[in-house]
C-alpha positions in Angstrom: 0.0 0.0 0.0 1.7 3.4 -1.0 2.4 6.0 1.4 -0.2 9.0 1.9 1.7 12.4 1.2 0.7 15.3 3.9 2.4 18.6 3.8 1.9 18.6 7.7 1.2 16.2 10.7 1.2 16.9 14.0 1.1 14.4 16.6 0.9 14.9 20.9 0.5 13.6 23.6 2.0 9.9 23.2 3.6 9.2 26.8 6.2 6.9 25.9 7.5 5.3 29.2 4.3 4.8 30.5 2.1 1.9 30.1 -0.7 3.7 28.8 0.9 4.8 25.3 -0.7 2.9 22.2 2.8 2.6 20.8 1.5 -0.4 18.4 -1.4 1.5 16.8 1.1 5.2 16.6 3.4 2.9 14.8 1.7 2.0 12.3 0.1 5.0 11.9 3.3 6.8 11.3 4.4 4.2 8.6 1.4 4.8 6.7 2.4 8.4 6.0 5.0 10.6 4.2 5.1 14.1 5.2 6.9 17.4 4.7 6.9 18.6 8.2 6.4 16.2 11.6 5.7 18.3 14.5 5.3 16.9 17.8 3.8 19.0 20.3 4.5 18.2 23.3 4.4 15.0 25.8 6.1 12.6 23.6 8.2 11.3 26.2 6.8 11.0 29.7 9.8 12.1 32.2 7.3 12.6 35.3 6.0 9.0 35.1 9.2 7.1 33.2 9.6 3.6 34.0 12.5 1.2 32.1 9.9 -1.1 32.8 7.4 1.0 30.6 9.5 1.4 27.6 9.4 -1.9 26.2 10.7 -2.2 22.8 7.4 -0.9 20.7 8.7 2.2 22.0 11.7 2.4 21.1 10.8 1.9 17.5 8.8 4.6 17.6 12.0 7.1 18.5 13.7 5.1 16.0 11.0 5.8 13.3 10.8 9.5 13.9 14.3 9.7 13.6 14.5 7.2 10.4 11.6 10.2 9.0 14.0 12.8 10.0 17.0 11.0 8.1 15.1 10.5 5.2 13.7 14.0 4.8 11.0 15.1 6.7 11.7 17.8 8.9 10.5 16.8 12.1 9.8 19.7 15.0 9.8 18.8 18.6 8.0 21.0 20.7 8.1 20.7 23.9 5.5 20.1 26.4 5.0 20.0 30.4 6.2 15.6 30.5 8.5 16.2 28.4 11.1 16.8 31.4 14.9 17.8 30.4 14.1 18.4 26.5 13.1 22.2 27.8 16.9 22.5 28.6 17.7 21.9 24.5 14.9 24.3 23.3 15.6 25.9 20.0 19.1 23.7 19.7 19.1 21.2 15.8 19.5 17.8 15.9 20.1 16.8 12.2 16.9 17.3 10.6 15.2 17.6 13.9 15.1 20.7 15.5 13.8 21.4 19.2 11.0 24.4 20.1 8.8 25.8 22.8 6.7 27.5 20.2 6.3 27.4 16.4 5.0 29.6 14.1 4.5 28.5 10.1 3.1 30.2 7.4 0.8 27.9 5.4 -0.8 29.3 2.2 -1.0 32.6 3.1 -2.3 32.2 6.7 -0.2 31.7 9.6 -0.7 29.0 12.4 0.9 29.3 15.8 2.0 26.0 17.6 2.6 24.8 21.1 1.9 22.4 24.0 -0.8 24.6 25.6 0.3 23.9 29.3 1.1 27.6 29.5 -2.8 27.6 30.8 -2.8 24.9 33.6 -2.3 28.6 35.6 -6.2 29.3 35.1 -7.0 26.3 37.0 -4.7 25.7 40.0 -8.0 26.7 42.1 -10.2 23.9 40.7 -9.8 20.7 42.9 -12.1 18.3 41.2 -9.3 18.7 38.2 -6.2 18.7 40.2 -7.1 15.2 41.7 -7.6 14.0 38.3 -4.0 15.1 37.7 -2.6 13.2 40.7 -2.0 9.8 41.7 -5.3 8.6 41.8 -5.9 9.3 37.9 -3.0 7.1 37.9 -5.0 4.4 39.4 -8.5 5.4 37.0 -5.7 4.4 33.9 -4.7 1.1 35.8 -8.2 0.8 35.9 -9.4 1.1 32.4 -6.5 -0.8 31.5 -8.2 -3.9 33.1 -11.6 -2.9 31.8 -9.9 -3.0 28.3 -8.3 -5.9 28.3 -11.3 -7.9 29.4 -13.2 -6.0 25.9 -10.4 -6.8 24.0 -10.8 -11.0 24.3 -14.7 -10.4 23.8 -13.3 -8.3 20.5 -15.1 -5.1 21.1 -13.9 -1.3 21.0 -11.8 -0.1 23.7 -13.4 2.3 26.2 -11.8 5.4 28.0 -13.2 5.5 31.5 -11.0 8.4 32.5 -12.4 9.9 29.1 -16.1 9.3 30.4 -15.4 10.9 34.0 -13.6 14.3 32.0 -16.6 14.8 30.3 -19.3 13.9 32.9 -17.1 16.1 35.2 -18.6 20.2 35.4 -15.4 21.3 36.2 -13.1 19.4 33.3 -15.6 20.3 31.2 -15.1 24.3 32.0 -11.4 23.8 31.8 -11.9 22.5 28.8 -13.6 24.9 27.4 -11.8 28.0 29.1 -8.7 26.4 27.2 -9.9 26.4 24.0 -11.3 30.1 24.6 -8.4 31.2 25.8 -6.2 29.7 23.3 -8.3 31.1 20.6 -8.4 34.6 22.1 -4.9 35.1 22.2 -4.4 33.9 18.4 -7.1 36.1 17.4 -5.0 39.1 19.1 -1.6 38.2 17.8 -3.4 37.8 14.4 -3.1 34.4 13.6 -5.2 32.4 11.3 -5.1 28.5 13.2 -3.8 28.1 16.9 -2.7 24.2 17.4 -2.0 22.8 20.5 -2.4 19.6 22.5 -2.0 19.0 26.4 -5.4 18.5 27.1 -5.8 15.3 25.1 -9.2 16.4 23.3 -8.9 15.9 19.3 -10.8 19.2 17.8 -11.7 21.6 15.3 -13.9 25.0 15.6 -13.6 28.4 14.3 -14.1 30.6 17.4 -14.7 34.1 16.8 -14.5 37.4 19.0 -14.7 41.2 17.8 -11.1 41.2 17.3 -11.9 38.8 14.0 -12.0 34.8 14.0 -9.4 32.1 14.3 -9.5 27.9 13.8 -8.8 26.4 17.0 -6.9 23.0 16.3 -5.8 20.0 19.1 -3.9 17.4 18.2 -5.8 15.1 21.1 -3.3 11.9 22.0 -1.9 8.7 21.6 -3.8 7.4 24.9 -7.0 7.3 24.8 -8.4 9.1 21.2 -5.3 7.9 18.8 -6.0 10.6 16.9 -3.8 13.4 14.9 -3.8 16.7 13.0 -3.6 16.3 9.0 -2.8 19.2 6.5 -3.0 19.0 3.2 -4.6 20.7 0.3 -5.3 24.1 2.2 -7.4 22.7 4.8 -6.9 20.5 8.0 -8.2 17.5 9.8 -8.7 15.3 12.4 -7.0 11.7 11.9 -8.6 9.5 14.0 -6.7 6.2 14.2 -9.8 4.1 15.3 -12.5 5.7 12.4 -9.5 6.0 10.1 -6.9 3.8 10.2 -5.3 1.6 6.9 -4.3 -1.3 6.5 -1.0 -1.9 8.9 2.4 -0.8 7.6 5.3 -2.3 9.7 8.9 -0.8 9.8 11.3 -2.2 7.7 13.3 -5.0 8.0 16.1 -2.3 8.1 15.0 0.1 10.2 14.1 -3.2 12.7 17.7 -3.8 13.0 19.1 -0.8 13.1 20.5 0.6 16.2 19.2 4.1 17.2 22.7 5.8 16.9 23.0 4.5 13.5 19.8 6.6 12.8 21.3 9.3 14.5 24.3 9.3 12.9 22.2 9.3 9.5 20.7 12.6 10.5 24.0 14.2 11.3 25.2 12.6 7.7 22.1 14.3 6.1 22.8 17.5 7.7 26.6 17.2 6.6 25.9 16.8 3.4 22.8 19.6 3.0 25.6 21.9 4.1 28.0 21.0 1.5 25.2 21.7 -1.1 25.1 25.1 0.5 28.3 25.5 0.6 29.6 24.6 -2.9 26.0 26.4 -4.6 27.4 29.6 -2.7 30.8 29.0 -4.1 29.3 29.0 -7.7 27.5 31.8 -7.2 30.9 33.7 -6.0 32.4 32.4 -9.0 
């Protein structure tokens, strides 16, 4: 099955080291595409709740893919989110074709969208208690929870089911975040006079146009590799919601190659493709001299 071509994907939200990331199902979403631009916004790699125990092999190939996308072409943007632990300390630093932000800003036919994790907000609710629990240990235990819920649904072969999903949205107060989030989000793009605000953090895949007298923005979340599987496509002037359980192909699996390969090889490759873009530069500037 060929490769779809997107000009931009933006994943969040994945949680590798933690036994709650759907490594499996990211995978072979991520080998069923081809784009120009990879950004990954935020909470990609759980520091708070890493376990060597948690990061069984599945996801190291998905480090190992990203990077085999960087060597290979796509320019992959990390930007950093609140789990995402020391990576802050390498903000705005270039790794091969992989470079390292706390923000991005892109122009994309004519209209510029303004990127980040979003937990720049988490301020506006340090006063709401029913939320903060959910962010503690004991949402730890609702996850342990559903995973035992899930795995009995999964040998009767039905659809996995988010209980911690169900509670955010029965929950007044989660759903007020929520929404506060997405207002404030879109308010401040509106302001700066952007045209799309994408972030992720709160692990809610969605699209609306929100509008204030100021003029109107699209507000865009990326939602997670938890609980929705879901990303943001763009392609042909307009964006979507990739939702791995409505949408997803038919598998693709890494290559028998990129199995064996050893994740300093990769990043050796990336450094070797960065070598060798500036020696392009280098001698087309040494033409031009000429």
């Amino acid at each position: 099955m060929k490769k779809r071509n997107i000009d931009v994907v933006v994943i969040s939200d994945v949680h590798l080291g933690t036994m709650d990331c759907q490594a499996e199902e990211l995978m072979a979403y991520l080998s069923s595409i081809n784009p120009k631009k990879l950004i990954l916004n935020g909470d990609i790699i759980d520091i708070w709740q890493f376990n060597k125990q948690c990061f069984p092999p599945s996801h190291l190939r998905i480090l190992k893919k990203i990077t085999s996308m960087a060597s290979t072409g796509t320019e992959v943007i990390y930007i950093t989110g609140n789990h995402d632990g020391m990576i802050p300390k390498l903000s705005k630093s270039l790794i091969g074709n992989i470079s390292i932000r706390d923000k991005l800003i892109l122009e994309l036919d004519g209209k510029k969208a303004w990127f980040f994790h979003g937990d720049v907000f988490d301020v506006f609710i340090l006063h709401i208690k029913w939320f903060s629990k959910l962010g503690s240990p004991g949402f730890g235990l609702l996850l342990q929870i559903n995973r035992i819920i899930n795995w009995f649904l999964s040998k009767l072969g039905k659809e996995k089911y988010s209980l911690a999903n169900k509670i955010k949205k029965s929950g007044k107060s989660a759903v007020k975040y929520i929404e506060n989030f997405e207002r404030t989000a879109s308010g401040i793009a509106i302001d700066k006079g952007y045209d799309y605000v994408v972030c992720g953090h709160i692990h809610k895949p969605k699209k609306e146009i929100f509008e204030t007298r100021n003029g109107k923005c699209t507000y865009l979340n990326s939602g997670d590799w938890v609980e929705h599987l879901s990303a943001l496509e763009y392609s042909f002037k307009r964006w979507k919601i990739y939702n791995y359980s409505h949408d997803k192909l038919s598998p693709f699996f890494a290559d028998e190659e990129l199995k064996s390969m050893e994740l300093t090889e990769l990043i050796g490759a990336l450094e070797l493709n960065r070598t060798s873009k500036q020696s392009r530069r280098e001698a087309e500037e040494e033409s031009i001299d000429a």
